[in-house]
Gaussian input, Z-matrix of N, CA and C with variables (Angstrom, degrees):
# hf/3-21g

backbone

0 1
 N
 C     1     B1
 C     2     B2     1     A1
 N     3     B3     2     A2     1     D1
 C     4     B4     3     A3     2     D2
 C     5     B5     4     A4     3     D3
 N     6     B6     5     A5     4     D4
 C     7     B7     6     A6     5     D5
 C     8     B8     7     A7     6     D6
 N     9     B9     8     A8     7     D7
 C    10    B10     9     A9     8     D8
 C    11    B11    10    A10     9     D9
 N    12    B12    11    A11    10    D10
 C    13    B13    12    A12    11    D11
 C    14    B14    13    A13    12    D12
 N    15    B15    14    A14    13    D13
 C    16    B16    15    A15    14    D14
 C    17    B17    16    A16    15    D15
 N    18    B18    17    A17    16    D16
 C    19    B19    18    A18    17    D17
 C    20    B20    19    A19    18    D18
 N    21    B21    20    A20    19    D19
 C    22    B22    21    A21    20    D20
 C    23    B23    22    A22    21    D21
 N    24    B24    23    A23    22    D22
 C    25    B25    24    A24    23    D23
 C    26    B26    25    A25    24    D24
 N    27    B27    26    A26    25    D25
 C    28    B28    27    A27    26    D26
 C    29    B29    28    A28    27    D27
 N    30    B30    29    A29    28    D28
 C    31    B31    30    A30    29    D29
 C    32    B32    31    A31    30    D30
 N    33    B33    32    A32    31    D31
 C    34    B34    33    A33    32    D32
 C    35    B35    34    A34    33    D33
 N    36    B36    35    A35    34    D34
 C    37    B37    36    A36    35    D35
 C    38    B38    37    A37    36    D36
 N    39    B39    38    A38    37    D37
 C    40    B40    39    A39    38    D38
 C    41    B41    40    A40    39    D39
 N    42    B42    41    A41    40    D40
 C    43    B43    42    A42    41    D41
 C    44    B44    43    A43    42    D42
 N    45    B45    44    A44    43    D43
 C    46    B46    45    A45    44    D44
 C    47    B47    46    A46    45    D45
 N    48    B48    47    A47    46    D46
 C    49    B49    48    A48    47    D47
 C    50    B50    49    A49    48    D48
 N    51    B51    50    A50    49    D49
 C    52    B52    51    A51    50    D50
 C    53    B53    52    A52    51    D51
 N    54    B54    53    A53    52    D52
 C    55    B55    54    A54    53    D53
 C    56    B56    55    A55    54    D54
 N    57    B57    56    A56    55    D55
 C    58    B58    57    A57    56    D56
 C    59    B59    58    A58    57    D57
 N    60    B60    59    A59    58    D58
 C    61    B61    60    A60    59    D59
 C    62    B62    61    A61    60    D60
 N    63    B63    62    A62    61    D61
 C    64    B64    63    A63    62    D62
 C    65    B65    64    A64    63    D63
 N    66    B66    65    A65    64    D64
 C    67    B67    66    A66    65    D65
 C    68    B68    67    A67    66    D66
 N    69    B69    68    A68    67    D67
 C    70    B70    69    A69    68    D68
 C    71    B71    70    A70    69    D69
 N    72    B72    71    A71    70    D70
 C    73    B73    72    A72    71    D71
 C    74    B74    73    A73    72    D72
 N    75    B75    74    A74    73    D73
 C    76    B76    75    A75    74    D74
 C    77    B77    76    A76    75    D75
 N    78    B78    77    A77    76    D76
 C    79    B79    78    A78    77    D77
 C    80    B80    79    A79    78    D78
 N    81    B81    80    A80    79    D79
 C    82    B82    81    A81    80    D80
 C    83    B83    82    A82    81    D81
 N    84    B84    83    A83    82    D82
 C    85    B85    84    A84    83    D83
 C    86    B86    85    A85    84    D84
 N    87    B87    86    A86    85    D85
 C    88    B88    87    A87    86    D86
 C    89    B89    88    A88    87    D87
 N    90    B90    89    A89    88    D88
 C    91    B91    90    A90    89    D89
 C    92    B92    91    A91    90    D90
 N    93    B93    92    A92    91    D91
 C    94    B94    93    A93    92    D92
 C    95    B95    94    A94    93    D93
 N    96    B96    95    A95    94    D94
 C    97    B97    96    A96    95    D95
 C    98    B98    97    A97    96    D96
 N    99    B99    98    A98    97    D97
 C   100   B100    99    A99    98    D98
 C   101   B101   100   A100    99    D99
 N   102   B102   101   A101   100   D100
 C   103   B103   102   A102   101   D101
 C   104   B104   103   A103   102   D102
 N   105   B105   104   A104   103   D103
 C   106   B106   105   A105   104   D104
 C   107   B107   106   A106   105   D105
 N   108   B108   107   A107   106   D106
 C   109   B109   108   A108   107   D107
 C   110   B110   109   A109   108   D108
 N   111   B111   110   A110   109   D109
 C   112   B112   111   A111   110   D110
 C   113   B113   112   A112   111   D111
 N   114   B114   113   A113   112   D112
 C   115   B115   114   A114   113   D113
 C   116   B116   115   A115   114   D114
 N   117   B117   116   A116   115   D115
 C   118   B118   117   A117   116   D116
 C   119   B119   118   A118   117   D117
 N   120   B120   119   A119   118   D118
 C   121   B121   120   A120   119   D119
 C   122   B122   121   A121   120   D120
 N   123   B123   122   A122   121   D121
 C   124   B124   123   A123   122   D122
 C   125   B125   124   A124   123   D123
 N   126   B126   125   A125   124   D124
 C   127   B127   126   A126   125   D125
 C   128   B128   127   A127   126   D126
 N   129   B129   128   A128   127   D127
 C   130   B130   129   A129   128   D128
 C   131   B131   130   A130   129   D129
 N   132   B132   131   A131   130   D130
 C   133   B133   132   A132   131   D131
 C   134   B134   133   A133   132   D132
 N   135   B135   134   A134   133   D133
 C   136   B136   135   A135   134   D134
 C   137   B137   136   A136   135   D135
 N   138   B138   137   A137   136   D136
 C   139   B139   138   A138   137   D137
 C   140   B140   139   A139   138   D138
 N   141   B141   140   A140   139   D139
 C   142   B142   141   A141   140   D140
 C   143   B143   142   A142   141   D141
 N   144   B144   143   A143   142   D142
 C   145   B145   144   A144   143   D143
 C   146   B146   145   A145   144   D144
 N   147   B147   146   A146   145   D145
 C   148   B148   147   A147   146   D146
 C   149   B149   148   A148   147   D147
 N   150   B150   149   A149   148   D148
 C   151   B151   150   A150   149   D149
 C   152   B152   151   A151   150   D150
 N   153   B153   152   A152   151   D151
 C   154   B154   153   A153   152   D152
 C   155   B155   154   A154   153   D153
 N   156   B156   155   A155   154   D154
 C   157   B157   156   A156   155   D155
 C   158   B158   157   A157   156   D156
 N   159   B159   158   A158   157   D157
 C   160   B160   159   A159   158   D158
 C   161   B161   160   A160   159   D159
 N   162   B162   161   A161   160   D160
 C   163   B163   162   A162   161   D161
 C   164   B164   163   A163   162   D162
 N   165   B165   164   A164   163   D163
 C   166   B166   165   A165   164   D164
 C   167   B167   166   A166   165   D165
 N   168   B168   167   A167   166   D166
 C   169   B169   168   A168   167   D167
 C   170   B170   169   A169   168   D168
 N   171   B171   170   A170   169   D169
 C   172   B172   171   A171   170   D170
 C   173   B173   172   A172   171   D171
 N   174   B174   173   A173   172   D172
 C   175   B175   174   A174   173   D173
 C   176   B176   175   A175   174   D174
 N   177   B177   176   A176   175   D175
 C   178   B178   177   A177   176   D176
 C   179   B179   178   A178   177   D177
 N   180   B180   179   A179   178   D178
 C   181   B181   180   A180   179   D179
 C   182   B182   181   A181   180   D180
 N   183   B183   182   A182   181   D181
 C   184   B184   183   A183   182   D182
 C   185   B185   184   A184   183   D183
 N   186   B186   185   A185   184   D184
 C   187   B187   186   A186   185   D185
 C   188   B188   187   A187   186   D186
 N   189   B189   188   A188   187   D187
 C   190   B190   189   A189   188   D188
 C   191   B191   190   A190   189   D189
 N   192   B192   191   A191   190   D190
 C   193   B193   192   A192   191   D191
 C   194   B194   193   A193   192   D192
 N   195   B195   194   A194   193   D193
 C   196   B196   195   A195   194   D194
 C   197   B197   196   A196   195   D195
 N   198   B198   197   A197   196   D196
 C   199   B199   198   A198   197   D197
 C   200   B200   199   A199   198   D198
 N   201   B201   200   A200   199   D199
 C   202   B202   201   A201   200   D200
 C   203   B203   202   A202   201   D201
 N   204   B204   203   A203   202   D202
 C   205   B205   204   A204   203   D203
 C   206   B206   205   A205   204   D204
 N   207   B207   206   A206   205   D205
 C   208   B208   207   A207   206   D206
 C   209   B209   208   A208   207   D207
 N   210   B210   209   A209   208   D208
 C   211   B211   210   A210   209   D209
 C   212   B212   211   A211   210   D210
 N   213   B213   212   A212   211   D211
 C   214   B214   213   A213   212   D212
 C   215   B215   214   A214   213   D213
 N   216   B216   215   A215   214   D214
 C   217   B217   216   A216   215   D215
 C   218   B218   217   A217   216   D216
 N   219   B219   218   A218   217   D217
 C   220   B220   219   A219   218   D218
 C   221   B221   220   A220   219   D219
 N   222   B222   221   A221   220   D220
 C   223   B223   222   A222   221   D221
 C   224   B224   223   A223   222   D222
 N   225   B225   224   A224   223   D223
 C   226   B226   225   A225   224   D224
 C   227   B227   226   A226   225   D225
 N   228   B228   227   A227   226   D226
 C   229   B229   228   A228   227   D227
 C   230   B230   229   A229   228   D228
 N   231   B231   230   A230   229   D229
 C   232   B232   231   A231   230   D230
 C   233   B233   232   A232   231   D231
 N   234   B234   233   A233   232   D232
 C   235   B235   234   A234   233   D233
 C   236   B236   235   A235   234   D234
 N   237   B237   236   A236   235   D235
 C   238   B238   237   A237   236   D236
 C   239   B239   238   A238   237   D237
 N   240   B240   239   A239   238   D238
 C   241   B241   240   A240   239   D239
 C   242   B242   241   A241   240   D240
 N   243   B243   242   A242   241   D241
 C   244   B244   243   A243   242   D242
 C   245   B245   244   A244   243   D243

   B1=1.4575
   B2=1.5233
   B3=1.7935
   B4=1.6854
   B5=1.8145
   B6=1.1383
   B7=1.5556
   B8=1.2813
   B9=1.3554
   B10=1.2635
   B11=2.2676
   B12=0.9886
   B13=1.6808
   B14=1.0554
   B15=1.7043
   B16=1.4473
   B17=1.5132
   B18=1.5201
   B19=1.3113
   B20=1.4519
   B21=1.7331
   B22=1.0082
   B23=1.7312
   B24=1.7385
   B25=0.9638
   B26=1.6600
   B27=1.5132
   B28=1.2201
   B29=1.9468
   B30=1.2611
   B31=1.3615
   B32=0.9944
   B33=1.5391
   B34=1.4129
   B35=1.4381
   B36=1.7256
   B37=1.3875
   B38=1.4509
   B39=1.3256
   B40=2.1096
   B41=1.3686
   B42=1.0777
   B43=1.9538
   B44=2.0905
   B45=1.2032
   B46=0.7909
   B47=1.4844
   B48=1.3771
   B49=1.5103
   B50=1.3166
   B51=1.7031
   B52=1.1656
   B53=1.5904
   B54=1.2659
   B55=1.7809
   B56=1.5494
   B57=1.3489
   B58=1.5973
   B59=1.2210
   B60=1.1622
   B61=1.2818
   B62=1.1386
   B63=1.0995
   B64=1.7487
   B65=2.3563
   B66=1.0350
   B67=1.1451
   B68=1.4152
   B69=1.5215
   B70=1.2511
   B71=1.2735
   B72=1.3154
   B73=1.5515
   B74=1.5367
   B75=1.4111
   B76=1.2728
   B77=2.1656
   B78=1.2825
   B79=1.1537
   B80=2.1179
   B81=0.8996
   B82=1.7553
   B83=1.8519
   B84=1.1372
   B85=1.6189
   B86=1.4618
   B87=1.8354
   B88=1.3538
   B89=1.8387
   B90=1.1156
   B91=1.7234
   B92=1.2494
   B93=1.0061
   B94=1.3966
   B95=1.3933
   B96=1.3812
   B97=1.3593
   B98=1.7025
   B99=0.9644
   B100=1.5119
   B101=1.4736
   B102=1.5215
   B103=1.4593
   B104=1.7899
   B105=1.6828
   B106=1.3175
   B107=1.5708
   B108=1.2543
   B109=1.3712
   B110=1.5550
   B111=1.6346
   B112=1.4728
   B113=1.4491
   B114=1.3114
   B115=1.3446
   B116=1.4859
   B117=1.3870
   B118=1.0426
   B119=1.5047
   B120=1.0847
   B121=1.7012
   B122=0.7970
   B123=1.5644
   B124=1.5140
   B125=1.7950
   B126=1.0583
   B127=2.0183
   B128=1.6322
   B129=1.3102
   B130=1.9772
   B131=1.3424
   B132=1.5749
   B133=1.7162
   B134=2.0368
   B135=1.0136
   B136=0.7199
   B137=2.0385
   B138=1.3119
   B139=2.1263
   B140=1.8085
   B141=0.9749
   B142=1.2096
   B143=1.4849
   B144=1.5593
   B145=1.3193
   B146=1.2199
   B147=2.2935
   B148=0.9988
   B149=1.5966
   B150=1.3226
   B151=1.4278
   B152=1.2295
   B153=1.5708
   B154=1.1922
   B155=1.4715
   B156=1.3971
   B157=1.1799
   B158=1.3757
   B159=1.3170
   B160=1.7516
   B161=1.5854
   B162=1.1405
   B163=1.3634
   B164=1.3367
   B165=1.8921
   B166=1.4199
   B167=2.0813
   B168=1.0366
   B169=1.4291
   B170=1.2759
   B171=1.7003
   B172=1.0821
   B173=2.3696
   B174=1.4681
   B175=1.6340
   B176=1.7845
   B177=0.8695
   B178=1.8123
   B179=1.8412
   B180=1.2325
   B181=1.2640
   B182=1.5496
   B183=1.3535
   B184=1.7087
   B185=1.5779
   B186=1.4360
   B187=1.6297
   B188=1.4429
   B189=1.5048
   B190=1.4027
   B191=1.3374
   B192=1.4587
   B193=1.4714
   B194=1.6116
   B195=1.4912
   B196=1.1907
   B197=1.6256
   B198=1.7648
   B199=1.0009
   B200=1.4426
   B201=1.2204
   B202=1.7618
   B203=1.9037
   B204=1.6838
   B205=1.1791
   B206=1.5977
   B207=0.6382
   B208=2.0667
   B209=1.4312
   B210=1.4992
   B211=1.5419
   B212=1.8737
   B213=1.3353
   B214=1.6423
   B215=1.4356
   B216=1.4761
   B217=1.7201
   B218=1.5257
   B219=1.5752
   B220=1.2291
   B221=1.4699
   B222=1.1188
   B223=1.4476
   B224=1.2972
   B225=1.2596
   B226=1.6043
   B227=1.1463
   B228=1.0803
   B229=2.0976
   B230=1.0975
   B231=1.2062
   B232=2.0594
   B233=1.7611
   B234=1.4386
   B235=1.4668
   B236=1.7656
   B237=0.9763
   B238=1.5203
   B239=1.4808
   B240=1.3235
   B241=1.8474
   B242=1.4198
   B243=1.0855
   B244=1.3559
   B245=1.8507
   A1=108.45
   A2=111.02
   A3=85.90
   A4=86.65
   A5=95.21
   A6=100.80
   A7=114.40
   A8=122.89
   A9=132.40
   A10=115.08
   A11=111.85
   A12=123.76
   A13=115.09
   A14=107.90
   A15=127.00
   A16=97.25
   A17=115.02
   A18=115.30
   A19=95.57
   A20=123.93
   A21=142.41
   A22=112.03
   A23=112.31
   A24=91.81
   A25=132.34
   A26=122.78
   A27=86.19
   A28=133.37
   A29=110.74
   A30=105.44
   A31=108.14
   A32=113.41
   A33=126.03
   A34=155.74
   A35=91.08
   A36=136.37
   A37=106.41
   A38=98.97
   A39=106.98
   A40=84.59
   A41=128.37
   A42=101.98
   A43=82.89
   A44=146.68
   A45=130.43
   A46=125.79
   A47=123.54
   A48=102.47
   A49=113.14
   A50=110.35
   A51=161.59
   A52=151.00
   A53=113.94
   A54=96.42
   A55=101.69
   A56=105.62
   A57=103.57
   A58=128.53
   A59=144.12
   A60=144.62
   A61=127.73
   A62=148.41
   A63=136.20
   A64=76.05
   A65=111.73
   A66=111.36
   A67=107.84
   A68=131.81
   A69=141.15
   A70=116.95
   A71=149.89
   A72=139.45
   A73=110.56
   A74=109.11
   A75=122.23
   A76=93.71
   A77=111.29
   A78=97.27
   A79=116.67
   A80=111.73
   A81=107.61
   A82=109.76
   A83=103.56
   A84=112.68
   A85=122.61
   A86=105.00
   A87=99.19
   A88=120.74
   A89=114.51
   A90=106.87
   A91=115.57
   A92=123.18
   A93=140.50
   A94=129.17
   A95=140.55
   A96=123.42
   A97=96.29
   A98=151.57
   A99=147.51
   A100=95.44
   A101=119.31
   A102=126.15
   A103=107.20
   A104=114.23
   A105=143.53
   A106=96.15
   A107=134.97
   A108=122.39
   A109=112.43
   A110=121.36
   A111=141.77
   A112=115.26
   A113=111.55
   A114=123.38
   A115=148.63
   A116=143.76
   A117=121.14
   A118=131.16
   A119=125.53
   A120=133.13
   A121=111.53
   A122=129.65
   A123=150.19
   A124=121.25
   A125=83.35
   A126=79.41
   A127=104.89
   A128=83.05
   A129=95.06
   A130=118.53
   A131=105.63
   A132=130.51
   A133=91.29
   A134=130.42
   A135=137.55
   A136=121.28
   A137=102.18
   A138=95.02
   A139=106.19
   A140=103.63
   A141=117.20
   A142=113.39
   A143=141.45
   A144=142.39
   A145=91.62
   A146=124.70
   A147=139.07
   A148=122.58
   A149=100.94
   A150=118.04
   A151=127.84
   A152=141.97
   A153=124.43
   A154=128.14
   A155=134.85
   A156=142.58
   A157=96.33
   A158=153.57
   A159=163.36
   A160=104.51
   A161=89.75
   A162=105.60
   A163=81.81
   A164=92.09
   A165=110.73
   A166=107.86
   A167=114.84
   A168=140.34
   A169=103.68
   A170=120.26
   A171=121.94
   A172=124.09
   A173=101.69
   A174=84.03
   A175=90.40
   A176=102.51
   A177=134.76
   A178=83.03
   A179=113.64
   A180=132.62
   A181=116.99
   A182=138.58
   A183=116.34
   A184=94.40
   A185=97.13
   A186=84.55
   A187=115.30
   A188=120.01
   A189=133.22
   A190=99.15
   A191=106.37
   A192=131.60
   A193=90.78
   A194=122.41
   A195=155.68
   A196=106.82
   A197=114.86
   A198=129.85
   A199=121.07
   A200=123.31
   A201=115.27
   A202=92.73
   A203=102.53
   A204=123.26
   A205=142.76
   A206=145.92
   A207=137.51
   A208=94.06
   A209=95.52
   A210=96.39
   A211=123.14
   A212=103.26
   A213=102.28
   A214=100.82
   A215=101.26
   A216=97.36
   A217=121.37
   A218=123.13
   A219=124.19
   A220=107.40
   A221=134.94
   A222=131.93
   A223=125.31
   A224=113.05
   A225=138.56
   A226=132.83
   A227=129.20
   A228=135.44
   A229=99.33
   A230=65.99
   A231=85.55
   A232=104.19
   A233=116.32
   A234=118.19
   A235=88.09
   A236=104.41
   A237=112.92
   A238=104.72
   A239=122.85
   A240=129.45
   A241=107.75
   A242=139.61
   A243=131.83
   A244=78.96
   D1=154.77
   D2=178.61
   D3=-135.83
   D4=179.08
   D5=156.14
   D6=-137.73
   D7=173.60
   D8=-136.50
   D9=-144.77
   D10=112.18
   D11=165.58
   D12=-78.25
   D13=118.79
   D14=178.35
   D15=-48.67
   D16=148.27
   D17=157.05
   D18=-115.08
   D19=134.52
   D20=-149.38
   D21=-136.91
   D22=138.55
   D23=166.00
   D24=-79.48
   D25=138.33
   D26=179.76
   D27=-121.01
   D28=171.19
   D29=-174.85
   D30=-68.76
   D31=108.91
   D32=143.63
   D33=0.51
   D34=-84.93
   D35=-173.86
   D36=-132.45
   D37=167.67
   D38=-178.88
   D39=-94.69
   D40=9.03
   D41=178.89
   D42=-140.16
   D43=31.84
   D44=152.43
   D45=-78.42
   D46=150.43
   D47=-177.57
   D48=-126.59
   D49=-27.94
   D50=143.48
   D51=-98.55
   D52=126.06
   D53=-172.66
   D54=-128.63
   D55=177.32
   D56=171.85
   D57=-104.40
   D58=80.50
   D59=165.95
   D60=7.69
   D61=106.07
   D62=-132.31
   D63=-127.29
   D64=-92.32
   D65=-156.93
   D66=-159.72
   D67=148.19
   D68=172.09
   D69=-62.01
   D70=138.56
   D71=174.96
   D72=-103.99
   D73=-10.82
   D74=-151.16
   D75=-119.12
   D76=120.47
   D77=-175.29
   D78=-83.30
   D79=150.18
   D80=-167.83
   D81=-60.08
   D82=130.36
   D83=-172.57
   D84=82.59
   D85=17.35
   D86=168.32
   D87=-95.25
   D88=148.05
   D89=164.38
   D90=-56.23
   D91=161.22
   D92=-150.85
   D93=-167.45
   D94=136.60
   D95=-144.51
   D96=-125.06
   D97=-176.51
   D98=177.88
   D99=-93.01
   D100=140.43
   D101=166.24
   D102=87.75
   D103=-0.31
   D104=168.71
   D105=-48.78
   D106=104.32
   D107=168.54
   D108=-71.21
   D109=106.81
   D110=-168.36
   D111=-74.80
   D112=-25.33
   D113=-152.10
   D114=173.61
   D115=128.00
   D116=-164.69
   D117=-112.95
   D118=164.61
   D119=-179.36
   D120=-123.69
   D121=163.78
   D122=166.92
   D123=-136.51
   D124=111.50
   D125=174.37
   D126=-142.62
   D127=131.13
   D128=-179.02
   D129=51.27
   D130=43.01
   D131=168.05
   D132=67.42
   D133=29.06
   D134=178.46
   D135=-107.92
   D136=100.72
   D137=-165.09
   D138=-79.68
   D139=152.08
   D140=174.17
   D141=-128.39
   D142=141.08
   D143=160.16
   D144=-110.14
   D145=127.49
   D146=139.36
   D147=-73.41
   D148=135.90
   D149=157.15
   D150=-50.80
   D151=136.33
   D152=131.68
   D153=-40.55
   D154=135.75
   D155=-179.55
   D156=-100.43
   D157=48.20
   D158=137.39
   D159=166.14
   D160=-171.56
   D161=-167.76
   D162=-111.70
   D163=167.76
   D164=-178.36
   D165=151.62
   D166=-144.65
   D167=-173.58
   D168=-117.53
   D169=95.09
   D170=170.83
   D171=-66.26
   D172=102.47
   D173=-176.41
   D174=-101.64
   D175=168.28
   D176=-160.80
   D177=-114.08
   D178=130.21
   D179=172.91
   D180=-110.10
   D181=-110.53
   D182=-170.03
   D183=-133.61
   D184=24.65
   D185=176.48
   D186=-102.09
   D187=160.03
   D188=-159.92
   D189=-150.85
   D190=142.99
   D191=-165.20
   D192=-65.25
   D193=156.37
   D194=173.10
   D195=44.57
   D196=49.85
   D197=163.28
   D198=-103.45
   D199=152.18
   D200=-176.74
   D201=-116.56
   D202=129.57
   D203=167.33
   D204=-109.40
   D205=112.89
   D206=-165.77
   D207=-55.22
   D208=125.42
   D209=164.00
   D210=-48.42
   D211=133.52
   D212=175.51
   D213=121.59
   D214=-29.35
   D215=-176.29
   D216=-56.59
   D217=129.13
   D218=177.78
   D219=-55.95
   D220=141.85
   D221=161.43
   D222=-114.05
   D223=-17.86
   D224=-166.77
   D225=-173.18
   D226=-157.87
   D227=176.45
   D228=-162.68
   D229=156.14
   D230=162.03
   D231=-137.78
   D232=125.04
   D233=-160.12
   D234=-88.65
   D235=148.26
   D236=170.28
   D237=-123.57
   D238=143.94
   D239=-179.98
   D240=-61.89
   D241=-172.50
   D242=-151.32
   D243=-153.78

């Protein structure tokens, strides 16, 4: 059995509310190590590369490159072994 870490969008900025989803770096069903940069954002022409927050099995959730999301939104997981 495993369980599983939200992959999340995250806040940015103190005045972000929303960002844009730039693109995955990480392809869906690969291993993945904690501090793994997964993915990227954009807010106020400004790029960001996120971290993985653990290791595990990166899955890709319903997000798509050059979409804008509310911070908090789940986007994905990462399954960890149990």
């Amino acid at each position: 059995m495993s369980d599983y870490v939200a992959v999340k969008i995250p806040k940015i900025s103190m005045s972000a509310e929303e960002v844009l989803f730039v693109e995955w770096l990480v392809e869906d069903g690969v291993p993945i190590g904690e501090g793994d940069v997964i993915y990227s954002v954009e807010t106020d022409k400004v790029g960001t590369e996120v971290e993985a927050a653990t290791s595990g099995v990166l899955r890709h959730g319903t997000a798509v490159g050059d979409e804008t999301y509310a911070v908090g939104t789940e986007i994905g997981r990462i399954e960890r072994a149990a």
